[in-house]
Structure formats: C-alpha cells, structure tokens
C-alpha positions in Angstrom: 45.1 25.9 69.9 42.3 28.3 71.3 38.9 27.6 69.9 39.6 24.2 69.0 37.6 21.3 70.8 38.7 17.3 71.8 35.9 16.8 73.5 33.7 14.0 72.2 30.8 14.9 70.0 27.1 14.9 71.0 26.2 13.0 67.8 28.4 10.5 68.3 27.4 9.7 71.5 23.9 9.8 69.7 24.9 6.9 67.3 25.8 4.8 70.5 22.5 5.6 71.6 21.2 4.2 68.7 23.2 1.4 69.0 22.8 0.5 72.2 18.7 0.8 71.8 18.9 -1.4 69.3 20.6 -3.9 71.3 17.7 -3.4 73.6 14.7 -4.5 71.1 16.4 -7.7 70.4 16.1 -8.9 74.3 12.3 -7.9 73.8 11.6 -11.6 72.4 9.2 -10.8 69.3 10.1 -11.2 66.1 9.5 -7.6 64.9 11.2 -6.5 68.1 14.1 -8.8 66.5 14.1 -7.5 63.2 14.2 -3.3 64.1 17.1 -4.2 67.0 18.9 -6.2 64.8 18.5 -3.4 62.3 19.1 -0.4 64.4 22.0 -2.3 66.0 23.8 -3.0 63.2 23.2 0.6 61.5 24.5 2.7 64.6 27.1 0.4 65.1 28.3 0.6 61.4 27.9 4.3 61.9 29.9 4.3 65.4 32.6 2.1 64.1 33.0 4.6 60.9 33.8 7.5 63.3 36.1 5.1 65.2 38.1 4.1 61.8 38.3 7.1 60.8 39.5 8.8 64.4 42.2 5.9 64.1 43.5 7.3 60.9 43.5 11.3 62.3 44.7 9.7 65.6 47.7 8.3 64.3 48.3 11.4 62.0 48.6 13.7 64.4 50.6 11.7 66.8 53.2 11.3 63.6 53.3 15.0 62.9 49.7 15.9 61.2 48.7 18.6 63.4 45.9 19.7 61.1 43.8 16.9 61.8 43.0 18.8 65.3 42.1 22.0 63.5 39.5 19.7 61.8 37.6 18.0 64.1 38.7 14.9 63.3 39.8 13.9 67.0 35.9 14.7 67.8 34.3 11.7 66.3 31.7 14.1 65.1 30.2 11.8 62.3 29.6 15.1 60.4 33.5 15.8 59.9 34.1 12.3 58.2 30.8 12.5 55.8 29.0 13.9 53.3 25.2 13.1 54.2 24.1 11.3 50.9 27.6 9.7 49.3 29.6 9.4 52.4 26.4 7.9 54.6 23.1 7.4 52.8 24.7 5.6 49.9 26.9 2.9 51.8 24.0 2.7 53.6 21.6 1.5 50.9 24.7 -0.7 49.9 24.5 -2.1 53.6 21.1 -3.0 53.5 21.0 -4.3 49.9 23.9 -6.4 49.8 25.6 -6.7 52.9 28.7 -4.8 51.7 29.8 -2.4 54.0 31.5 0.4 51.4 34.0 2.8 53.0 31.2 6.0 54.1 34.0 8.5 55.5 37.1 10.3 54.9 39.8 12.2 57.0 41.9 14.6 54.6 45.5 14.2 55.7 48.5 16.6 55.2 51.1 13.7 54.5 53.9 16.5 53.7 54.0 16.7 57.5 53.9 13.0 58.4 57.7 12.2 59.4 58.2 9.0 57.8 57.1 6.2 54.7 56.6 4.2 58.2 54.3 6.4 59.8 52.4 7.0 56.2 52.1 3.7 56.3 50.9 3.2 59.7 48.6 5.8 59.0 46.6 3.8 56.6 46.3 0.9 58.5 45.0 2.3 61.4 41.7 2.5 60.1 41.3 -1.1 58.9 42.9 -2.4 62.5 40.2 -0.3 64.0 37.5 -2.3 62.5 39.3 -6.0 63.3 40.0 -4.9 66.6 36.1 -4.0 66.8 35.4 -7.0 65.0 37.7 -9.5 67.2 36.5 -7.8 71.2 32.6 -8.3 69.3 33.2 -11.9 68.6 34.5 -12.0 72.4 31.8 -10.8 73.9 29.2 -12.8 72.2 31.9 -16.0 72.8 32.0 -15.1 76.8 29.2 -13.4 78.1 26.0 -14.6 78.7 22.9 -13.2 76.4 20.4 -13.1 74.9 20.2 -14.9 71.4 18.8 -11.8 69.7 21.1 -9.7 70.8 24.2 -12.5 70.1 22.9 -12.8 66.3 22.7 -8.6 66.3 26.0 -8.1 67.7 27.6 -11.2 65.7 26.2 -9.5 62.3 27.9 -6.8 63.8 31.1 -8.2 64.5 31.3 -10.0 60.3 30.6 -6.5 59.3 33.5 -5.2 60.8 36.1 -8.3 59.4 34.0 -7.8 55.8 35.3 -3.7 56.2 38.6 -5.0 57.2 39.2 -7.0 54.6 37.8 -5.0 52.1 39.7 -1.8 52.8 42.7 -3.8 53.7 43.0 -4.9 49.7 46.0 -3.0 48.0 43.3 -0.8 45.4 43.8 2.5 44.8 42.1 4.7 47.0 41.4 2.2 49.6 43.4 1.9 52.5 45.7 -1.0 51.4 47.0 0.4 48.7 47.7 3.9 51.1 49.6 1.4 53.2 51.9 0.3 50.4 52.0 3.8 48.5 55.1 5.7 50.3 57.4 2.8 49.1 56.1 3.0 45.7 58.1 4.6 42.8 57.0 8.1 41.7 55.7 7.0 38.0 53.7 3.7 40.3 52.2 6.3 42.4 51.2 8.6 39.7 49.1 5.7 37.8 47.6 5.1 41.1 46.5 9.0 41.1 44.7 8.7 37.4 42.7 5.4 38.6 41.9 6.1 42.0 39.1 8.0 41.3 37.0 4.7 39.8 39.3 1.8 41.5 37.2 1.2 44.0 34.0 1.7 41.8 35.0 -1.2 39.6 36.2 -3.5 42.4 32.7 -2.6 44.0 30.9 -3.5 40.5 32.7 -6.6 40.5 31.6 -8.2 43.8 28.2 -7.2 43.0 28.4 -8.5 39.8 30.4 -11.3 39.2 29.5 -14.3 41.4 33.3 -15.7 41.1 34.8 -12.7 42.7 32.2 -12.3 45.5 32.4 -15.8 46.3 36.8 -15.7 46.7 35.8 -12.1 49.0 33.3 -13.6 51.4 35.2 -16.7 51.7 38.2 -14.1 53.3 35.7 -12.6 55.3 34.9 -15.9 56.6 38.7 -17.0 56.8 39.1 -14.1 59.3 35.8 -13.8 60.7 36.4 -17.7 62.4 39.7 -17.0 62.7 38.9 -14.2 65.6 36.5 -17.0 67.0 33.0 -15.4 65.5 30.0 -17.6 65.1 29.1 -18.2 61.2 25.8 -19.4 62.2 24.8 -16.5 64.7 26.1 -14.0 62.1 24.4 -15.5 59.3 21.1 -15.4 61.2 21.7 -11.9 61.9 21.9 -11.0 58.1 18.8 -12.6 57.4 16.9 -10.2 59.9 18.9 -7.2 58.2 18.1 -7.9 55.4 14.6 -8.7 56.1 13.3 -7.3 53.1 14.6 -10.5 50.9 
C-alpha cells in the first residue's frame, strides 16, 4: 500500500544502541561501570525484546490474513506503535526494577475477523511468548559458548531469566494474557464471554498475587527456574545479575 513503511524504525535501532552500550560498561571492570551496564543492558534489551514480541504477534497476523497490522506500523518495530509512554513502558518498568517481574508493556490490536482459522488465532498468540523463549534460549547460548567477559555474562544472563520469566508468565492461560488468547478460539461462546467481563483486572490480580503472596511467587519463580535451566542458563550468573539491577536493595 502507497505510504506505508517496512522499513525498520530509527528508535528501535536506538534501544539496540542502548543495549549494546550497556553491554559495553560491564567489560569496563568497575563496579559502578557494572552496575549502569548491567542496568542499561537489561532495560534496552527488555525494551528491544518487547518490540520483537510484539512484531511476532503482527508478523504472524498478517501472514494468516490480518492485513491491517501493516497499515499500523506494527511490522516497524517502532516501540512507539506497541506503547503508551507511562502504562505501556514507564510502569512495567518501575515493576522491572522493583521486583524483577517483567509485566507485559505493549500491545498490537488485531482484526481476528480476518484471521483464517482457530489455528492461526491460536498461533497468533503464541508467537509472542515463543519470541521471548527463543530470545531467552540463543541468550543462554551465547553466554554458554562464547568467551566473555563476566560482567557482561551476568548482564546478558539476567537478560536471558527475564525473557523465560515473560515467557512463562504470558504463557499462563489468564485472561488477557497470551495463554489464555492461545486457548480462546476453541472456547465456547458463553466461556469466552466471561473471559471478556474479567479480562480487564485478570492480570491485575494475578500480578497482586505474586507480589503479594509469598506461596504463589515462590510456585512462579520456581517455573521460571524449571525452564530457565532447562534452555541451559546459569542460575548463578543470572542471580548475580539481579543483584546489580536491583542495586537499590
């Protein structure tokens, strides 16, 4: 369609920037050096790997019929078509760095009338969560076979849990997180309509929960674990790498 742009957005190649300069100050061998890589690292690459998820979902959209996705931007990675500033980015953000928890930050709206199949609804959904275990997995490769630094290992390893904790997390079958979207063309009509009236504060409760109750973060993070070791990532790298995100503690 004339007017309408594929080309990969300057702010995205701005987050890899980020990212990469990050990388960067953990080689530099002081500890605060450590801390802001780590740090800046981490953000950008939560940031990249949010366009990416999200390009996976509009990807496989318009490839199963979705041409509108196009018309959007979405194909762009153009941070700023997948986000609100504050809710969408700033927020899960804060969450990030308070918690550890990396909460869903974007959104692709879908036409799913023009999707062709449950299947491809379906596939639709996942695409986003496989992005982030794929990311996860080749991160967990990299620090497993190439030779580095150890700052940068325990940067890109925090990295790399992130990604399996977002998996996992948007893989659980909640209204209005991906799961549930890869389950919801097989459901019955009246299932799917009391998924619509609690999807708006689903994920809000499951959020206020892992916060909250120490029994139900525990049973998460031990899944994140589960899947972080079984794509071969280093607990002890990854921990370290939390501790200098969360420096503040």
């Amino acid at each position: 369609m004339r007017g309408v742009s594929d080309r990969i957005s300057p702010w995205f190649l701005v987050l890899v920037l980020v990212t990469v300069g990050g990388g960067v100050l953990t080689t530099l061998g002081t500890p605060v050096s450590l801390t802001a890589g780590v740090v800046l690292l981490v953000l950008g690459g939560w940031a990249v790997s949010l366009c990416l998820h999200e390009f996976g979902h509009a990807f496989v959209a318009y490839r199963s019929g979705d041409l509108s996705v196009r018309e959007k931007g979405y194909l762009t990675l153009d941070i700023r078509r997948y986000t609100d500033p504050v809710l969408s980015f700033g927020l899960p953000v804060v969450f990030l760095l308070l918690g550890g928890i990396p909460l869903p930050g974007g959104a692709v709206w879908i036409n799913h009338g023009a999707i062709r199949s449950r299947a491809a609804r379906s596939l639709v959904s996942l695409a986003g969560p496989a992005t982030n275990l794929v990311l996860g997995a080749v991160l967990t490769v990299l620090v497993a076979t190439v030779a580095m630094p150890v700052g940068l290992a325990v940067g890109l390893s925090c990295l790399a849990l992130i990604q399996v904790i977002a998996f996992v997390l948007n893989i659980l079958p909640v209204p209005g997180l991906d799961g549930f979207g890869v389950l919801e063309p097989y459901l019955s009509t009246p299932a799917r309509r009391l998924a619509a009236r609690v999807r708006p504060w689903a994920p809000l409760v499951l959020f206020v929960l892992l916060i909250g109750v120490p029994g139900v973060a525990g049973a998460f993070f031990d899944l994140a674990y589960t899947v972080f070791d079984a794509v071969g990532g280093s607990g002890r790298l990854a921990s370290a790498g939390y501790g200098e995100l969360l420096f503040w503690r």
